[in-house]
N, C-alpha and C positions, 0 to 999 in steps of 0.2 A: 614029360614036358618037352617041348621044343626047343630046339636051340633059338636064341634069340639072337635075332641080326643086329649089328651094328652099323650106322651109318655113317660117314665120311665126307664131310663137307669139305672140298677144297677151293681155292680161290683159281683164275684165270691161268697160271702157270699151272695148277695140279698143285701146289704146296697145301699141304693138310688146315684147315680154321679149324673144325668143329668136329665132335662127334655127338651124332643122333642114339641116345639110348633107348628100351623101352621101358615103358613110365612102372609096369613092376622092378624094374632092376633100379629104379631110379630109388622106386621107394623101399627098398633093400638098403642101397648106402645111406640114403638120409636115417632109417633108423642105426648103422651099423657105427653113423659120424656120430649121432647123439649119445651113444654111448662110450663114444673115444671120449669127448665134452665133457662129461657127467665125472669119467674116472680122472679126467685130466684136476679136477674141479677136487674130488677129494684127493687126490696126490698134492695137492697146491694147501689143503689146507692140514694135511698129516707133514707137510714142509714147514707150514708156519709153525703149529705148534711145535713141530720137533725144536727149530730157533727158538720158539720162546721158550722151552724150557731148559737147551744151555743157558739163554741168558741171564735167568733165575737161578739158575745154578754157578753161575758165573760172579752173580753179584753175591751168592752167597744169602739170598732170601729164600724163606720157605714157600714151599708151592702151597698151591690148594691143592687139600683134601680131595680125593674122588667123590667120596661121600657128599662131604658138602657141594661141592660143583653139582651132584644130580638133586640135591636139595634145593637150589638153587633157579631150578629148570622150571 
């Protein structure tokens, strides 16, 4: 495969706006972000439960059952 040029948009001094990518490299990081997303997404929610189950434990209530929680589904 070829290397793929990057393009450089500057404004009237030469200071750098923008870069031009090409639209495969584009759609490389859109899927590469989607998957940051997705893990950020389960990390966020293996955070909440970990909180709620100090807090259960904290208050000194019993949790739910594994069992029942997938009986539950």
């Amino acid at each position: 495969m070829a290397a793929q040029a990057l393009h450089y948009l500057t404004d009237e001094a030469g200071k750098p706006e923008a870069v031009v990518i090409p639209i495969a490299r584009w759609k490389e990081l859109e899927a590469y972000y989607a998957q940051l997303r997705r893990r950020d997404e389960v990390l966020d929610g293996m955070q909440s439960a970990l909180l709620e189950a100090r807090a259960i434990e904290a208050e000194g209530q019993p949790g739910e059952d594994l069992h029942d929680f997938l009986d539950s589904l």
